[in-house]
Backbone as CSV, one residue per row, in Angstrom:
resi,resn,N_x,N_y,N_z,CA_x,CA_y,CA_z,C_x,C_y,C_z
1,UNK,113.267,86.357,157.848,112.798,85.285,158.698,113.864,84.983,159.753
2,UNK,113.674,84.755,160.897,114.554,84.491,161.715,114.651,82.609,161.967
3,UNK,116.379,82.943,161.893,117.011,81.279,161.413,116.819,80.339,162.554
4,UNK,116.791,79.345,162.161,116.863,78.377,163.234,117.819,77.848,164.006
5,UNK,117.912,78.153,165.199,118.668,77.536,166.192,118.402,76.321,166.943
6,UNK,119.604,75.733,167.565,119.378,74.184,167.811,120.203,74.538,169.512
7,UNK,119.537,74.020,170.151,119.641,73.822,172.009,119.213,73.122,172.580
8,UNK,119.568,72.492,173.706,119.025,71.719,174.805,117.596,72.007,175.300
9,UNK,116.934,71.136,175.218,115.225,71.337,176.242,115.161,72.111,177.363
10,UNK,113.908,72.818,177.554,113.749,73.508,178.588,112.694,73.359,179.160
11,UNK,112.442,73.351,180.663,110.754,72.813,180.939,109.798,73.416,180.110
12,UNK,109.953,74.658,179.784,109.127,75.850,178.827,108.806,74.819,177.490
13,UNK,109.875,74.279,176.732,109.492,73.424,175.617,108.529,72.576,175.718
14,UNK,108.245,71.599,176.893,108.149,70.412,177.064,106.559,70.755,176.502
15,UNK,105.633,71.309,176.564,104.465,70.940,176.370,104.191,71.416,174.386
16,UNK,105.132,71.442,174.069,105.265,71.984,172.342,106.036,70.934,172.000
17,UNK,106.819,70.049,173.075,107.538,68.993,172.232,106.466,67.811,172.502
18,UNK,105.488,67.628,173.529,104.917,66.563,173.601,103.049,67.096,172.593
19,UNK,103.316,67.924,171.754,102.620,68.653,170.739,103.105,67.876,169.613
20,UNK,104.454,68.006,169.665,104.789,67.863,168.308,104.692,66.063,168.392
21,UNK,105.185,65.380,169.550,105.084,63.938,169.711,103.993,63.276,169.007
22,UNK,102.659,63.896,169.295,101.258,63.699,169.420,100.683,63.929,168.231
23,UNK,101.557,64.610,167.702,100.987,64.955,166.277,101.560,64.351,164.533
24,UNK,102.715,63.813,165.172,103.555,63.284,164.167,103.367,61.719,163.965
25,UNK,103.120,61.391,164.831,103.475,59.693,164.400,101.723,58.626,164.424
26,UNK,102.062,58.141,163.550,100.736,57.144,162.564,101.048,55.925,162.347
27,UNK,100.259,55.393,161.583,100.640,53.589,161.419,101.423,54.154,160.372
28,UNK,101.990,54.863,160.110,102.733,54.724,158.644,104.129,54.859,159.505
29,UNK,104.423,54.721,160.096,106.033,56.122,160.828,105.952,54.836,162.115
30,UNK,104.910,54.119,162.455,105.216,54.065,164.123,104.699,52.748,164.443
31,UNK,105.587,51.662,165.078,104.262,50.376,165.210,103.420,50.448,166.461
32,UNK,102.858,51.365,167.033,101.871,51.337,167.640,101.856,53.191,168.334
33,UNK,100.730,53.232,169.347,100.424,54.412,169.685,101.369,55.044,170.564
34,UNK,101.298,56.013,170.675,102.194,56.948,171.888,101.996,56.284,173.159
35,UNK,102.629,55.820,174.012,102.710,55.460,175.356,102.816,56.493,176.350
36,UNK,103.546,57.634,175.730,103.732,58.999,176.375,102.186,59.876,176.139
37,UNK,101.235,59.893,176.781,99.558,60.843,176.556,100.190,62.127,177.605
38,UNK,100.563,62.354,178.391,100.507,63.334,179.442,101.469,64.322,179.249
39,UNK,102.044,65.343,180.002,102.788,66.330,179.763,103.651,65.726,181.006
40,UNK,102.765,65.335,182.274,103.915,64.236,183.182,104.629,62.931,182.796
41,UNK,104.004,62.453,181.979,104.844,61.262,181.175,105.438,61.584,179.883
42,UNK,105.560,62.628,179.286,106.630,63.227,178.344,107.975,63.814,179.601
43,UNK,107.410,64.558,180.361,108.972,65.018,181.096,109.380,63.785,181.962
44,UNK,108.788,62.852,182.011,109.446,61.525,182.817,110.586,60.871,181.621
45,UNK,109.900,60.693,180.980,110.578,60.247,179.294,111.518,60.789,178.982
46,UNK,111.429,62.133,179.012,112.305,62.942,178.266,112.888,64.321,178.918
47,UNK,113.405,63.960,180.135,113.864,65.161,181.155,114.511,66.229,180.228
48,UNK,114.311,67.001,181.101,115.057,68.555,180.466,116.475,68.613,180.230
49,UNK,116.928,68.803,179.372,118.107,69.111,178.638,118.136,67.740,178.185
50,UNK,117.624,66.361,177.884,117.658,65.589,177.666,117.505,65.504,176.082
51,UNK,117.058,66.459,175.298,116.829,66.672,173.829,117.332,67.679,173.286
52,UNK,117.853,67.533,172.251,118.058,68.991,171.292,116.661,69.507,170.470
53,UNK,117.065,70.789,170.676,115.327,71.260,170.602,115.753,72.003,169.294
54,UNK,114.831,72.125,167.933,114.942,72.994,167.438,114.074,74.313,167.514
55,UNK,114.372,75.571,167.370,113.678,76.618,167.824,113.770,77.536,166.662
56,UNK,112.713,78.685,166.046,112.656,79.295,165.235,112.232,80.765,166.430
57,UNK,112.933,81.739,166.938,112.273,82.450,167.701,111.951,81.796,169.396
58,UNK,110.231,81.602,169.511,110.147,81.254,170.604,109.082,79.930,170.268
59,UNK,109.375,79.865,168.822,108.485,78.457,168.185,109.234,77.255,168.230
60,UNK,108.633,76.297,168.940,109.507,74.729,168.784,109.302,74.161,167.481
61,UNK,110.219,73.815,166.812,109.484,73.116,165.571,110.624,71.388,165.541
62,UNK,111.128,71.264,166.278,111.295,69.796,166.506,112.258,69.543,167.551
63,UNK,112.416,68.022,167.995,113.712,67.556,168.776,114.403,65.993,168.184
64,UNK,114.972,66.153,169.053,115.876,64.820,168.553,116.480,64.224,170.106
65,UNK,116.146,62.984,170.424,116.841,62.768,171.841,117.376,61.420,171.679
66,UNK,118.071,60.979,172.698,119.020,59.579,172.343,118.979,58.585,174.202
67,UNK,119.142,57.866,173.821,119.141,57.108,175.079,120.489,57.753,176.324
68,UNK,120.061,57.687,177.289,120.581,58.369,178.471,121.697,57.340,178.399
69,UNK,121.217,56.900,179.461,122.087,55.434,179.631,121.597,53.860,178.555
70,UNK,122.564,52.908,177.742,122.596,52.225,177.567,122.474,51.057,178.395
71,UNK,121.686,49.961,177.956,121.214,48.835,178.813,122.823,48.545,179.301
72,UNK,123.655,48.105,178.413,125.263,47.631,178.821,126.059,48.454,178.928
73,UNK,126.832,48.676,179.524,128.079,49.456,179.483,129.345,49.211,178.732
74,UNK,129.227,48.175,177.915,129.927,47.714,176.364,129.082,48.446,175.274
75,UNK,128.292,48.980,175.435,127.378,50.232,174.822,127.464,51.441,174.803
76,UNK,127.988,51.911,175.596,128.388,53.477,176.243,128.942,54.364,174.957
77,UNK,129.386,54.007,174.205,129.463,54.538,173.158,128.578,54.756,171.727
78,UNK,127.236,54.059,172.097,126.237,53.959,170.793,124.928,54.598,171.376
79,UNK,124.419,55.605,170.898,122.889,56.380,171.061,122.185,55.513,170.066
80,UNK,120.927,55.524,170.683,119.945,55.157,169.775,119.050,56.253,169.857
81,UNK,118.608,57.052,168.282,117.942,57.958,168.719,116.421,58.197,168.103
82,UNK,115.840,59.475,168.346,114.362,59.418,167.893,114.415,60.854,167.607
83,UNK,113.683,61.091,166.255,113.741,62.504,166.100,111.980,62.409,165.472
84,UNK,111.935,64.237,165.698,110.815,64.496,165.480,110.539,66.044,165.171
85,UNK,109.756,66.275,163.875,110.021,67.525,162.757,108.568,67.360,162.960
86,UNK,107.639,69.270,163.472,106.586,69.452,163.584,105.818,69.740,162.085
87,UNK,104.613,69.162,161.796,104.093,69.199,160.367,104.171,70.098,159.808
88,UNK,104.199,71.463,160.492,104.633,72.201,160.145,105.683,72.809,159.668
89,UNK,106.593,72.406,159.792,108.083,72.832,159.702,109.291,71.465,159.031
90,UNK,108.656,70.578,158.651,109.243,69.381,157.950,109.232,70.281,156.528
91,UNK,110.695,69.718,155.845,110.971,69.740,154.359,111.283,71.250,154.319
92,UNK,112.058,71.574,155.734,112.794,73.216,155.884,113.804,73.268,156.321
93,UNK,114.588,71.470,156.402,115.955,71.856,156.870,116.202,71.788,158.561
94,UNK,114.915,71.605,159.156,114.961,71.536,160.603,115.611,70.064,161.030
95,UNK,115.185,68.969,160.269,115.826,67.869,160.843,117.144,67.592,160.323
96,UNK,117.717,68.212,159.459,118.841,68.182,158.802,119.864,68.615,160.005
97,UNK,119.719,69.926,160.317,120.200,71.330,161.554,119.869,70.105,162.447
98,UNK,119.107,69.494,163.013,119.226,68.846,164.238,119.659,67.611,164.129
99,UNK,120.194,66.888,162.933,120.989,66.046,162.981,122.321,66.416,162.867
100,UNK,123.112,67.686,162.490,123.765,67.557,162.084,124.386,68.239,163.993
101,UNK,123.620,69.164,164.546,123.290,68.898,166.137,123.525,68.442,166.902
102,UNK,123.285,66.925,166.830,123.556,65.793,166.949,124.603,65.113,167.203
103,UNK,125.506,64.746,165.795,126.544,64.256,165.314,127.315,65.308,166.186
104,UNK,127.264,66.454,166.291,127.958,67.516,167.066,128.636,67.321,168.360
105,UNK,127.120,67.008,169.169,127.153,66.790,170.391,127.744,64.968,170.206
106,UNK,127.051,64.168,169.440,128.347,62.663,170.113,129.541,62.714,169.544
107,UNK,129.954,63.482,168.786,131.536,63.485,168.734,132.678,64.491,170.118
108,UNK,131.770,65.177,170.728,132.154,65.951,171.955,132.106,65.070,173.090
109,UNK,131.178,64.214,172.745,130.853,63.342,174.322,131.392,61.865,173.607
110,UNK,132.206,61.925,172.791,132.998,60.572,172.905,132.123,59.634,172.006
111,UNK,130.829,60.268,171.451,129.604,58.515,171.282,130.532,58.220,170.180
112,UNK,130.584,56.792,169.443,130.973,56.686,168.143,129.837,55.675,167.051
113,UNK,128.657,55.598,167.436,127.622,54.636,166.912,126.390,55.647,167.035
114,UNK,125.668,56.154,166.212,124.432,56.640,166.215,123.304,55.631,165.448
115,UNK,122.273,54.846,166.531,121.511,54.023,165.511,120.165,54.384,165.591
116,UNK,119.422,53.560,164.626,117.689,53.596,164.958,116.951,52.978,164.044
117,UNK,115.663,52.971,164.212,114.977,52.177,163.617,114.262,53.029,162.954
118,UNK,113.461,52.332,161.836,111.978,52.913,160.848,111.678,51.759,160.179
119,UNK,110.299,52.002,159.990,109.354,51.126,159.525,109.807,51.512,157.557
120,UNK,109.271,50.140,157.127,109.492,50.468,155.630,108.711,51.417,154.890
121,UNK,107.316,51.280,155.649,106.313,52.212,154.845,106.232,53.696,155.395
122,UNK,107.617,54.545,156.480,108.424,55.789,156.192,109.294,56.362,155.380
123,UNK,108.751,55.825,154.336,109.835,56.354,152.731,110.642,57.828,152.879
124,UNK,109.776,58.446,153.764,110.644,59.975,153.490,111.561,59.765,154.344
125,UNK,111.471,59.131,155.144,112.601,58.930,156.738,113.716,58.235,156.255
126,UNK,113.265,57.581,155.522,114.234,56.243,155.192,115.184,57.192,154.403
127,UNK,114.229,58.328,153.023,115.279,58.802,152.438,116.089,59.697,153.127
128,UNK,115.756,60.350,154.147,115.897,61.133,155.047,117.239,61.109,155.880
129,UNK,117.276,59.959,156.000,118.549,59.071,157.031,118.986,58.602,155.628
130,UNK,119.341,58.171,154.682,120.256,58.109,153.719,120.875,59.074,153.367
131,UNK,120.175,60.647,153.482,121.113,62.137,152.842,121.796,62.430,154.287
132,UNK,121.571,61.897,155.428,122.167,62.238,156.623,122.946,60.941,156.571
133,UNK,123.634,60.008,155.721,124.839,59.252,156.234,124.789,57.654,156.428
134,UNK,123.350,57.778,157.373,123.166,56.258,157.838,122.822,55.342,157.067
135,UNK,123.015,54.093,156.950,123.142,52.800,156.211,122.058,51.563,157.002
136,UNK,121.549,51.195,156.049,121.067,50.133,156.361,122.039,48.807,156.711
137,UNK,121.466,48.274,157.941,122.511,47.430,158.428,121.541,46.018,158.738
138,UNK,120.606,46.042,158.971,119.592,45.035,158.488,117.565,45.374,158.595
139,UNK,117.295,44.147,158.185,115.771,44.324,158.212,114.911,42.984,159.047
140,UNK,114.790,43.982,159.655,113.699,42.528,160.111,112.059,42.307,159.400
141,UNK,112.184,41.185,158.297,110.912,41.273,157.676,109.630,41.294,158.322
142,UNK,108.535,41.687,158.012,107.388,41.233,158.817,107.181,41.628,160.177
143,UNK,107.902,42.482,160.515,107.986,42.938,161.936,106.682,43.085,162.427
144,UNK,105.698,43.820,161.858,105.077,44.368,162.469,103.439,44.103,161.741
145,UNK,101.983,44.079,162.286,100.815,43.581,161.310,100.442,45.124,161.484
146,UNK,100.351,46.192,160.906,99.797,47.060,160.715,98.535,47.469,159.638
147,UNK,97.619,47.969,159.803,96.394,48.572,158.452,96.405,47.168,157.647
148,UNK,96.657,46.033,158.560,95.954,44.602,157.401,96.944,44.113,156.851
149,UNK,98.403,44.569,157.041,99.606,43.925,156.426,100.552,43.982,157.121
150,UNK,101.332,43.103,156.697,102.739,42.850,157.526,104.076,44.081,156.610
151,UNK,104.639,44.638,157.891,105.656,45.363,157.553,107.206,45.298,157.609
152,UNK,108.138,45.809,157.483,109.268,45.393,157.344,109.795,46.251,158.570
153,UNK,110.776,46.308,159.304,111.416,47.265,160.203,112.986,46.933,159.654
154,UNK,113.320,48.522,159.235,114.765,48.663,159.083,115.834,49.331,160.460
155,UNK,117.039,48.542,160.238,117.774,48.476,161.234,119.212,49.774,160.463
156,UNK,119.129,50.818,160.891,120.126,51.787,160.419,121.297,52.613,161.013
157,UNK,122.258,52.844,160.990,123.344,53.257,161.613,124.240,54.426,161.462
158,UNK,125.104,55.269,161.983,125.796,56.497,161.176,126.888,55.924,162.383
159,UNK,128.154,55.852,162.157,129.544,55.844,162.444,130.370,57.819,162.359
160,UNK,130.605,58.172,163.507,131.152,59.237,163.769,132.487,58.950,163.144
């Protein structure tokens, strides 16, 4: 089988990463719908080289991207990021390789704060980001009214 490699986006990706966008996230993972529908409002979102792409061959099977610029510049050192493992290819080590990707690239570019959010009722994510490091740092109860109930949103972190 040929291994997986981890690289920067390429316009060529963009319509397999806004595949994989479209296909991954639910009321269980997400508090509301994709805002990104288009292949022009995924590359507005998410310019080229703007993500680490994972690639098997010439197959995308996920990315991971982080905020460009921070609202403050007392921030400049903290990504907030979003990753995303195609249904296909989750529970193979792809988001592991692209976190670890990641951590790669913000210790080269100086970041020292990697954060993000998940909903409580993403149990695999949650465990997911616990074998990758990050800590719960708070919760905001009730965040969110989803499928008839109120949900929790966790607040999580990894220190380079």
């Amino acid at each position: 089988m040929t291994p997986i490699s981890y690289r920067y986006s390429t316009s060529a990706d963009l319509p397999a990463l806004l595949a994989i966008d479209q296909t991954i996230w639910n009321v269980t993972n997400s508090p509301g719908p994709s805002r990104v529908t288009t292949l022009a409002d995924y590359q507005q979102a998410n310019p080229v080289g703007s993500q680490l792409v994972a690639v098997r061959g010439t197959q995308v099977l996920g990315m991971i991207s982080w905020n460009p610029q921070p609202p403050f510049e007392s921030m400049r050192y903290t990504w907030n990021i979003g990753i995303g493992v195609a249904l296909t290819a989750q529970h193979q080590g792809v988001g592991s390789g692209l976190m670890q990707a990641l951590k790669l690239a913000a210790k080269q570019q100086g970041i020292h704060r990697i954060e993000l959010r998940v909903l409580a009722t993403n149990t695999t994510a949650r465990q997911f980001y616990a074998q990758q490091g990050f800590e719960v740092e708070g919760v905001a109860r009730d965040a969110f009214y989803l499928n008839g109930r109120f949900i929790d949103d966790y607040s999580l972190a990894y220190l380079i």
